[in-house]
N, C-alpha and C positions, 0 to 999 in steps of 0.2 A: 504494500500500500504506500510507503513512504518512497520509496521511486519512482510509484505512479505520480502521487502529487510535485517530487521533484523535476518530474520530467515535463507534466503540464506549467509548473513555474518559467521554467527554461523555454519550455514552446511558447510563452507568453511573450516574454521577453524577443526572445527569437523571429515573433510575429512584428514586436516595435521596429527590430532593427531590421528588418526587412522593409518594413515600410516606409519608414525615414528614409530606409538607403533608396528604395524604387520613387520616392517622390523626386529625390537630388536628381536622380537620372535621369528619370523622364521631364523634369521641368529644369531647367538649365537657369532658369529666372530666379530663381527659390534659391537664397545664398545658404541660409540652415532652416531646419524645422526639427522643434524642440517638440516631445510628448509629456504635459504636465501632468503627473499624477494627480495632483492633488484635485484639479478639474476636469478629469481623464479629456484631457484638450490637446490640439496641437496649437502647437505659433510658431508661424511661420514670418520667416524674416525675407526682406526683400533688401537692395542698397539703392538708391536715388542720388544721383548727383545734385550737390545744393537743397539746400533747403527748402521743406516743401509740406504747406499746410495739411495737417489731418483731417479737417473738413472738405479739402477737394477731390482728397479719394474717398470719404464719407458720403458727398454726395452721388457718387457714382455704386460703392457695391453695396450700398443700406437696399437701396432700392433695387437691386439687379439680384442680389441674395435673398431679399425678401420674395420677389415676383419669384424665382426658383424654386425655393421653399412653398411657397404657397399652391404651384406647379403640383411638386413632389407628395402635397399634401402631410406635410412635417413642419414642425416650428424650430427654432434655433434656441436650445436653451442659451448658449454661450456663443456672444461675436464680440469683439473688441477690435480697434485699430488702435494704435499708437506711433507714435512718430519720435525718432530721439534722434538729433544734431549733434556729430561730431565734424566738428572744422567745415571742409564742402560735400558730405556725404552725411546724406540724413534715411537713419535704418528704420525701417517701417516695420512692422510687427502687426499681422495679423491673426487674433488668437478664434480658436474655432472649437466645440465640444464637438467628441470624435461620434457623438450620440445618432448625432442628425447627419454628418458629414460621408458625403459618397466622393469618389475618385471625378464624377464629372465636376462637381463645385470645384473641386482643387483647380483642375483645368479652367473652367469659365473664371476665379480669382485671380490667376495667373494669368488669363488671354486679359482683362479687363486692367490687372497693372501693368500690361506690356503694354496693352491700347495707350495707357492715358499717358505712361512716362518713357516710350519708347527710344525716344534720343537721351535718355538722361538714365534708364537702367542702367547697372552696371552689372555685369553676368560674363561668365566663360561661353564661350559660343561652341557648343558640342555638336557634331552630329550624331544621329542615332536615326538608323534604317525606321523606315517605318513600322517595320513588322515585330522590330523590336520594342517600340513606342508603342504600339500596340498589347504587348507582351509585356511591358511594365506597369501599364492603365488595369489589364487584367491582374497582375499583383498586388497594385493598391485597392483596387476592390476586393478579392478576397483575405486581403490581411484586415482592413478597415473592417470589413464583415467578421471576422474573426474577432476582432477584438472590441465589436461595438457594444457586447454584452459582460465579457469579464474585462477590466482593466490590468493593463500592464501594471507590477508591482515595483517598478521601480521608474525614477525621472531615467528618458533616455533621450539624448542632442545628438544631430545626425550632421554635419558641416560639408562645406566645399573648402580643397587647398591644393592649390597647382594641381585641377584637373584630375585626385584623388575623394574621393568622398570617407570623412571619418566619423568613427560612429562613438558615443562615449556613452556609460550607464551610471546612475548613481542611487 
């Protein structure tokens, strides 16, 4: 019995960091994305060159996550944006409960901060085949489905560095 439960711990685990890892991949925009325990949430980070109001991207995904959601027929318990300035790059933070959250939101958050700061993102420019892009979309769906019902037991930060993705747990 105590293997079995160490091992569903470990698969739990296992599921974050796969997820984190497949969101870095397939979204090349997405600098890190943190799984908060304690709000079983993710937040994800973005970089914007210069400084750049949190009401202007407020105005844009309240009402584009809302219309989705309402779509979906789900409500969001948990959305937050945040905006924090260091020197000429200001790091956005978008936090999300993993409750309501499917792989296409990730995607439409992502296409909607590429839309609105597209000369001003700052991102590694990767490629990746389509059909692997594909194959990553289906990863973060069934990892997100996996773990939308028990939460991960530990914080785990997933980062971008020279083109490697690094995973950390705490």
């Amino acid at each position: 019995m105590l293997s079995h439960l160490l091992h569903k711990e470990t698969g739990r685990v296992q599921d974050g960091v796969g997820l984190l890892s497949s969101i870095l991949l397939r979204y090349a925009e997405v600098g890190s994305v943190h799984y908060w325990l304690e709000e079983h949430a993710l937040k994800f980070t973005f970089m914007i060159q210069q400084h750049q109001e949190v009401s202007a991207l407020q105005e844009i995904l309240i009402p584009a996550l809302g219309f989705y959601h309402q779509l979906e027929g789900q409500s969001m318990r948990l959305f937050d944006i945040t905006c924090r300035s260091e020197e000429n790059i200001c790091v956005i933070t978008v936090t999300r409960d993993v409750d309501s959250m499917t792989q296409r939101e990730v995607g439409l958050i992502v296409e909607l901060i590429k839309g609105k700061y597209k000369n001003q993102l700052i991102y590694e420019e990767l490629y990746l085949p389509e059909e692997e892009q594909i194959f990553q979309e289906e990863m973060i769906t069934n990892m997100l489905s996996s773990i939308h019902s028990e939460a991960i037991n530990k914080n785990v930060v997933a980062l971008r560095e020279k083109g490697r993705v690094l995973v950390f747990k705490s």
